[in-house]
C-alpha positions as CSV (number, residue, x, y, z in Angstrom):
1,X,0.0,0.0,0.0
2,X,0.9,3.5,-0.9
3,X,2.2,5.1,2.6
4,X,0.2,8.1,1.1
5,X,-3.1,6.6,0.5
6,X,-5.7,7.4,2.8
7,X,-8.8,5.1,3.6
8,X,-11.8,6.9,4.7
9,X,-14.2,5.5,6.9
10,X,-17.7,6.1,8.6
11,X,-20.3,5.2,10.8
12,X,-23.5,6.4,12.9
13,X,-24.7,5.7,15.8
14,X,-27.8,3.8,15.0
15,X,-29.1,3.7,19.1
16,X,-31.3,6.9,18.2
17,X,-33.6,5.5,15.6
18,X,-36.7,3.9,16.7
19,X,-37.9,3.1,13.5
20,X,-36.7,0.4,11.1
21,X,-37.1,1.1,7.3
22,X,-39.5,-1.2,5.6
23,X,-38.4,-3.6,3.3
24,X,-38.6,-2.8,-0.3
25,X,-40.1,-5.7,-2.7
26,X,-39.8,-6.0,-6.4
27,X,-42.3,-8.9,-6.1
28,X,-44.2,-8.6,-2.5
29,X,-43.0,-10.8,-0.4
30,X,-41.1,-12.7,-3.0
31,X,-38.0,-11.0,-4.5
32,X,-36.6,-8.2,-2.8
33,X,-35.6,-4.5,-4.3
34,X,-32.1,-3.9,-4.4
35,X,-31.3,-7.3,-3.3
36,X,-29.7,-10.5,-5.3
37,X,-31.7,-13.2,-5.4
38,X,-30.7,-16.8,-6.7
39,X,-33.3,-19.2,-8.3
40,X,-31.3,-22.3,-9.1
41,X,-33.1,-25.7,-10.5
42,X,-32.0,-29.1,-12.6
43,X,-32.3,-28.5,-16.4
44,X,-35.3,-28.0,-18.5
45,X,-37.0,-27.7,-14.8
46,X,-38.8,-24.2,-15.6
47,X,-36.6,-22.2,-13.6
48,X,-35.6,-19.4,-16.5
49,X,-39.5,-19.7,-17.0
50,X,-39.9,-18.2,-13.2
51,X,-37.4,-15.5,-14.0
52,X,-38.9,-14.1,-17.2
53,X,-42.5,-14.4,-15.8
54,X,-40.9,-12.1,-13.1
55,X,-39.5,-9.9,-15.4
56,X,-42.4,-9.5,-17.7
57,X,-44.9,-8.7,-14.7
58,X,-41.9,-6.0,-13.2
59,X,-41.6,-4.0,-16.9
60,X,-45.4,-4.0,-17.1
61,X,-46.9,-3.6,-13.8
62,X,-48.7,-6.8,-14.1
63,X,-48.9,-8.1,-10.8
64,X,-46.9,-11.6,-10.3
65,X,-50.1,-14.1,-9.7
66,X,-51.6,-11.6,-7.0
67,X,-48.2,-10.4,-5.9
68,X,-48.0,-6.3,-6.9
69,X,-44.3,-5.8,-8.7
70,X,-42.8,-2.5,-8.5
71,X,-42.6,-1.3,-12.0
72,X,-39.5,-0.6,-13.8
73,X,-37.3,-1.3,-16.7
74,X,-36.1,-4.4,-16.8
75,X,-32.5,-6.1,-18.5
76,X,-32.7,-9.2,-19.2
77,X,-29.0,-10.6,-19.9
78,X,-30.1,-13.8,-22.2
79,X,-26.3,-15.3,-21.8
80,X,-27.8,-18.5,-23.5
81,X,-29.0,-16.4,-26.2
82,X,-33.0,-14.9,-27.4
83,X,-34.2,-18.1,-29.2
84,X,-35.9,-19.4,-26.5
85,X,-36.6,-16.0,-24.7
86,X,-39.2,-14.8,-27.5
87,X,-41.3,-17.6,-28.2
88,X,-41.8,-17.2,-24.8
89,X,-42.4,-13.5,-24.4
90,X,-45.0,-13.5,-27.2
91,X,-47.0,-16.2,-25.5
92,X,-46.6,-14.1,-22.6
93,X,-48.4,-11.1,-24.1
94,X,-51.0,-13.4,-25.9
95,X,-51.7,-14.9,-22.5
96,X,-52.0,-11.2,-21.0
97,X,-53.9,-9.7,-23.7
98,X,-55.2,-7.6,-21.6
99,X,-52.4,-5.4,-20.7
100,X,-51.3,-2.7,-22.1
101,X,-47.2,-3.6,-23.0
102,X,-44.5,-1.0,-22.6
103,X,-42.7,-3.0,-26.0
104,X,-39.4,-1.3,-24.6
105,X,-39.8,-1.7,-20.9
106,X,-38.2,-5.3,-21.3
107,X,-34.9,-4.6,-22.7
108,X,-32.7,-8.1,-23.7
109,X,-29.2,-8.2,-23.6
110,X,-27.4,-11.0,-25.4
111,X,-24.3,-11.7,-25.6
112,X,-21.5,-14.9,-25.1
113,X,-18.6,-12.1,-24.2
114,X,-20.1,-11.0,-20.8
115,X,-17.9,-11.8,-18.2
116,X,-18.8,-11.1,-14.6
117,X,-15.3,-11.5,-13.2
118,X,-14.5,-8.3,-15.0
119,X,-15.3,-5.3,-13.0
120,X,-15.8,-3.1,-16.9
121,X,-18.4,-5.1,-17.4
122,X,-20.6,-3.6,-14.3
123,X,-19.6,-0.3,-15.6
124,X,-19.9,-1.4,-19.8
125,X,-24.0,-2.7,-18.7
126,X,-24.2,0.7,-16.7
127,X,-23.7,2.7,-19.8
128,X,-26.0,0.5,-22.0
129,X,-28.7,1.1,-19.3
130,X,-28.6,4.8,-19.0
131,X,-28.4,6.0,-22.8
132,X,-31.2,3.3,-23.3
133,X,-33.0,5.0,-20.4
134,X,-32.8,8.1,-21.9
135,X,-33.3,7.7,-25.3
136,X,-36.4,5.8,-25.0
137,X,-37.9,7.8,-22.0
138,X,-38.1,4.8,-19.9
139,X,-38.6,4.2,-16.0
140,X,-34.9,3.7,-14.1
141,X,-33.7,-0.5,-13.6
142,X,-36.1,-1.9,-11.5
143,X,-34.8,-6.1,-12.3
144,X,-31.4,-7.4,-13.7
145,X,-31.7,-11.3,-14.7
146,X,-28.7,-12.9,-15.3
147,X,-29.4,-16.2,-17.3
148,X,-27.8,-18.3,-16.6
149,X,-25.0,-18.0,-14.1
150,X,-22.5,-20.2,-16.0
151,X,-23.2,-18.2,-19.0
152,X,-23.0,-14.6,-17.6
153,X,-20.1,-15.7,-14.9
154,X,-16.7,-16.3,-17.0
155,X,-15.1,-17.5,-13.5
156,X,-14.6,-21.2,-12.0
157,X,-18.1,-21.8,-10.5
158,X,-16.3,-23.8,-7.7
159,X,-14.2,-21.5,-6.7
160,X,-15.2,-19.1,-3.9
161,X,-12.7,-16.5,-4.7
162,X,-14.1,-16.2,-8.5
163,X,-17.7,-16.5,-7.2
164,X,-16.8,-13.2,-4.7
165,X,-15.6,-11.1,-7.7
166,X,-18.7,-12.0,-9.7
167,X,-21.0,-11.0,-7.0
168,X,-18.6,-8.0,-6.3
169,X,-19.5,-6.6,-10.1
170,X,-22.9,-6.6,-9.6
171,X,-22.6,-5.0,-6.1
172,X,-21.1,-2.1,-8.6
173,X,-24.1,-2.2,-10.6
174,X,-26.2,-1.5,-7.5
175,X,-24.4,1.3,-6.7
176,X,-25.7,2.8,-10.2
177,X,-29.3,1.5,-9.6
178,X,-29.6,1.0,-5.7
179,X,-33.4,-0.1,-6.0
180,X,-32.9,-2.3,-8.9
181,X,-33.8,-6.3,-7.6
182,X,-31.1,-9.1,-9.0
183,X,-32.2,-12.6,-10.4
184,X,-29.2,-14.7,-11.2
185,X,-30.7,-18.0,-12.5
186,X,-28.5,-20.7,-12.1
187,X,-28.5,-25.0,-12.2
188,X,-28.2,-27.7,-9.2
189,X,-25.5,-29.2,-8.4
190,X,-24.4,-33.3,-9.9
191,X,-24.6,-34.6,-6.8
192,X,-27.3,-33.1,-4.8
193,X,-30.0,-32.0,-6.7
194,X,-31.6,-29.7,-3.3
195,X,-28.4,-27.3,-3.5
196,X,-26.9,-24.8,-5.8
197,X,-23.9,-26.3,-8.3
198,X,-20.7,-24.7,-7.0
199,X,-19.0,-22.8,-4.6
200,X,-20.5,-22.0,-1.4
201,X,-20.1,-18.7,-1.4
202,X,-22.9,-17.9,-4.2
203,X,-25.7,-18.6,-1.3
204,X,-23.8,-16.6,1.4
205,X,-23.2,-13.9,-0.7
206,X,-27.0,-13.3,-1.8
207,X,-29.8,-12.0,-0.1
208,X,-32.2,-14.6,-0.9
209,X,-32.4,-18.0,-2.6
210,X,-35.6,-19.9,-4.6
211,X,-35.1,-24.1,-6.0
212,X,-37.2,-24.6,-8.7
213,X,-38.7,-28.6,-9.0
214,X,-40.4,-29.9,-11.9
215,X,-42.5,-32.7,-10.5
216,X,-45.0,-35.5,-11.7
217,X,-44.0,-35.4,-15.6
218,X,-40.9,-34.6,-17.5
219,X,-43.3,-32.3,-19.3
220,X,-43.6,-28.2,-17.8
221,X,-47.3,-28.5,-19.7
222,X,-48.4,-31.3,-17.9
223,X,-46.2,-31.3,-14.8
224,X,-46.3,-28.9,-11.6
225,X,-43.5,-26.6,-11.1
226,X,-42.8,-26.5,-7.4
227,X,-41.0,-22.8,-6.0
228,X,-39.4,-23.2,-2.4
229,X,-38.0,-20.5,-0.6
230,X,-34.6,-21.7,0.7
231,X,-33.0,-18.5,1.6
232,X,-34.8,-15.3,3.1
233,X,-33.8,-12.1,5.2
234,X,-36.7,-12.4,6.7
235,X,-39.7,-14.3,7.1
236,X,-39.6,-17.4,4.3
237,X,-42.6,-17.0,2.2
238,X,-44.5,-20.2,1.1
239,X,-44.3,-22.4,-1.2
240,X,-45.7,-22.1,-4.7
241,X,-47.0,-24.4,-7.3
242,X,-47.6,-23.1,-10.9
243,X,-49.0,-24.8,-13.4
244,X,-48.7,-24.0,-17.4
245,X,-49.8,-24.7,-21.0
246,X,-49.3,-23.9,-24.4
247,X,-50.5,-20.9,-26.3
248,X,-50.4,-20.4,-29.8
249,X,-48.3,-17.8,-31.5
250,X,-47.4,-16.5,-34.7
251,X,-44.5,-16.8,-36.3
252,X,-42.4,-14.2,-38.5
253,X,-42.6,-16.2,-41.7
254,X,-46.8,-15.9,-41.7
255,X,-46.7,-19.2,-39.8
256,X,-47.9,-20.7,-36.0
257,X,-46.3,-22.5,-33.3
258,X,-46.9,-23.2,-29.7
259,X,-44.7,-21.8,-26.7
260,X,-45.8,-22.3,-23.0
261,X,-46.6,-19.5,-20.2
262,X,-47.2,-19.8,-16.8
263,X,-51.1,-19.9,-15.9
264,X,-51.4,-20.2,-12.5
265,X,-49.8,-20.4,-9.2
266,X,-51.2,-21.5,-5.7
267,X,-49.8,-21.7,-2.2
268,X,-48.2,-25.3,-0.8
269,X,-46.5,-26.4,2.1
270,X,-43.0,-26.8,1.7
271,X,-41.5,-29.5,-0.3
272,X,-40.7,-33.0,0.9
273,X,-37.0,-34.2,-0.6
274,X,-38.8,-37.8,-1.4
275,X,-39.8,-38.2,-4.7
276,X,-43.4,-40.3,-5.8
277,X,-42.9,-42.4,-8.8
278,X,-44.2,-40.0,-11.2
279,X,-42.1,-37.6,-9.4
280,X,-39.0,-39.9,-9.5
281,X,-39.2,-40.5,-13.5
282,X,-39.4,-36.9,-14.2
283,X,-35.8,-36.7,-12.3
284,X,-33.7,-39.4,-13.8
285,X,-33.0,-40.5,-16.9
286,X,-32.3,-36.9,-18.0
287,X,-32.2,-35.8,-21.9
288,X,-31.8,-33.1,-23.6
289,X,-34.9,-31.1,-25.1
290,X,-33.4,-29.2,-27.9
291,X,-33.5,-30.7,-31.3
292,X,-30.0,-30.3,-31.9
293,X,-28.8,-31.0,-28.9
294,X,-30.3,-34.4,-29.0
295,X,-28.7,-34.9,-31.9
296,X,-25.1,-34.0,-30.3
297,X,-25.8,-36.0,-27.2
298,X,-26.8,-39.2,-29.2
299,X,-24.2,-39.2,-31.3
300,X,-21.2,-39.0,-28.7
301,X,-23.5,-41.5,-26.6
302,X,-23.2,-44.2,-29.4
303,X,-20.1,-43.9,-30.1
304,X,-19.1,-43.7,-26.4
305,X,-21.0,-47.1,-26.2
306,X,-18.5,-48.4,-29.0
307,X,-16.3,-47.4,-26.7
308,X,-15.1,-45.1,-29.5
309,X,-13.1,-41.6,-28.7
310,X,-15.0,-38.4,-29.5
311,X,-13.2,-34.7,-29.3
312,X,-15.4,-31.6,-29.7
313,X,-13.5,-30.9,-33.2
314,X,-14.4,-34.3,-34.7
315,X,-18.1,-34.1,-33.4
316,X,-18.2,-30.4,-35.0
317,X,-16.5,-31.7,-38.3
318,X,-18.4,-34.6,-38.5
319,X,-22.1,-32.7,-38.1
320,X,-21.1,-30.0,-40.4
321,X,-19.6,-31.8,-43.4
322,X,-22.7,-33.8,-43.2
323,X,-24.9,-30.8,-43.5
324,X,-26.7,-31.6,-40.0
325,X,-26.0,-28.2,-39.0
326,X,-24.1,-24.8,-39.5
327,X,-21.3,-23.9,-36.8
328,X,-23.7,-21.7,-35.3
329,X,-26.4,-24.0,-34.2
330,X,-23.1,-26.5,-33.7
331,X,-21.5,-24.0,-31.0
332,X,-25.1,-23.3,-29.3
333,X,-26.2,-26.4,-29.0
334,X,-22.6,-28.2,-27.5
335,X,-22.1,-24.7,-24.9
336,X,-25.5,-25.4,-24.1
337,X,-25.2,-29.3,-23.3
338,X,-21.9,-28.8,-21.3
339,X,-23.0,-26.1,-19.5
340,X,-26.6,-28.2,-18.5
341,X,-24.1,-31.2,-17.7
342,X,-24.9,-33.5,-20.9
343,X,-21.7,-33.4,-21.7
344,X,-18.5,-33.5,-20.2
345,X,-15.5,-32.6,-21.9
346,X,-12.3,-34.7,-20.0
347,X,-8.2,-35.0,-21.5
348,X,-9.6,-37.9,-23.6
349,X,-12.3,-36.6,-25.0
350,X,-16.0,-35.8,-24.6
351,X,-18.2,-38.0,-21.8
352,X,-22.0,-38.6,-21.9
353,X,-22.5,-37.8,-17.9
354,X,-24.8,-40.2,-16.0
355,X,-27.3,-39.0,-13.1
């Protein structure tokens, strides 16, 4: 240190007040303003479904299945990318024709650089806020979702010194918007499927922490997504259980397709950690649910069977040459299977990885 640097410092003596400030909710009682909040779950559970239900009802005052949201702009950093983001928003809207939508309330960020171990990127997101802010005359940050954690991190998830410096960057956003509610969505952990994958120091470092369950089918549509408090500065609220179906939406080639919403949600005790049957088969046996990534996973599956050797460049080379795919959808669909824990990627190549 500097033998000229000075440290300031300063405190008050907090004896004289005699009343404590209320606590500030984005969602009542659910997700607190100017707090981080982590809603972690296995893959293809529902979880990112959760977060951008949230973030829809925060950038248009829609209340959050009874809960009243304090309205505000919302950045959504879609570190997996917008394909499966705005299928999803549209059915959103069709579902809630009745409100009226602030179309730039909602404002997506997409990209595969952000890394939150880097302290520019705080102040890079900051900037990309504000002039967005002001040009289009909107409401100040009232919700950041980072989705997913692996994604938007860039550090070793394990380690609790990386994990610090990527919570550390978005203390640096709230210092730019102090009222602004966190979401970081993030993925269980290989061997307990009750706890957060990784370090330790993600849950003590945030204010509050949701699991996401996906239980009775393998199926969001015709399954019941289970929502358990599991960290709270404060009372725990209860336990929720939403429901959803599919809702038709049109397509920008003149076409239609379906993409599912969240319908409903009703109160539950909390969740027990044994499984029914139904409950049990929705939790093993896990596949992937993207076209293309079923087609990845398959192939390094048979040939792992065959006991053959697959590398990452000879699974690319091989899908491309054949026309299966461009590198585009390649790249998207292999990030996405190592990062959901599909596929592992060890010195002798890549590993189909058993539950």
């Amino acid at each position: 240190m500097n033998g000229n640097e000075q440290i300031s410092f300063a405190a008050r003596n907090i004896l004289g007040i005699t009343k404590a400030p209320k606590t500030q909710w984005a969602v009542d009682g659910l997700i607190p303003a100017g707090r981080q909040t982590v809603i972690f779950g296995q893959s293809n559970c529902g979880k990112s479904f959760i977060g951008l239900s949230i973030a829809l009802s925060v950038a248009t005052g829609q209340p959050f299945f009874g809960r009243r949201v304090r309205q505000g702009t919302v950045v959504y950093v879609a570190g997996e990318g917008e394909d499966t983001l705005l299928p999803r928003t549209v059915a959103w809207k069709n579902f809630h024709s009745q409100v009226k939508v602030a179309e730039s309330n909602l404002l997506c960020l997409s990209s595969e650089t952000i890394s939150l171990m880097k302290a520019e990127t705080a102040y890079a997101i900051k900037l990309w806020s504000m002039r967005e802010i002001e040009e289009k005359g909107l409401p100040t940050v009232g919700l950041f979702v980072w989705d997913t954690w692996a994604r938007c991190f860039g550090g070793d998830e394990n380690s609790n010194s990386d994990t610090a410096q990527g919570l550390k960057t978005l203390d640096l956003l709230k210092k730019s918007f102090p009222d602004a509610a966190t979401i970081i969505v993030h993925h269980t952990g290989k061997g307990d499927k009750k706890q957060a994958r990784g370090a330790s120091g993600l849950r003590c470092g945030v204010d509050c922490e949701y699991r996401a369950e996906l239980r009775g089918s393998r199926e969001l549509a015709k399954g019941k997504l289970l929502f358990e408090c599991t960290k709270m500065r404060g009372a725990y609220p209860p336990a929720l259980e939403f429901s959803a179906q599919e809702v038709e939406i049109e397509t920008d080639d003149g076409g239609t397709d379906t993409s599912l919403v969240l319908t409903s949600a009703r109160e539950i005790e909390p969740l027990t950690d044994e499984p029914n049957d139904d409950e049990a088969a929705a939790t093993t046996d896990r596949r992937p649910s993207g076209k293309n990534q079923i087609v990845l996973w398959e192939e390094v599956k048979r040939r792992q069977e065959n006991d053959e050797v697959t590398t990452k460049t000879q699974l690319k080379k091989l899908l491309m040459k054949d026309g299966v795919m461009s590198e585009r959808v390649f790249y998207f669909a292999f990030n996405t299977l190592i990062d959901e824990g599909f596929l592992v990627e060890t010195g002798d190549g890549l590993v189909v990885e058993k539950d």
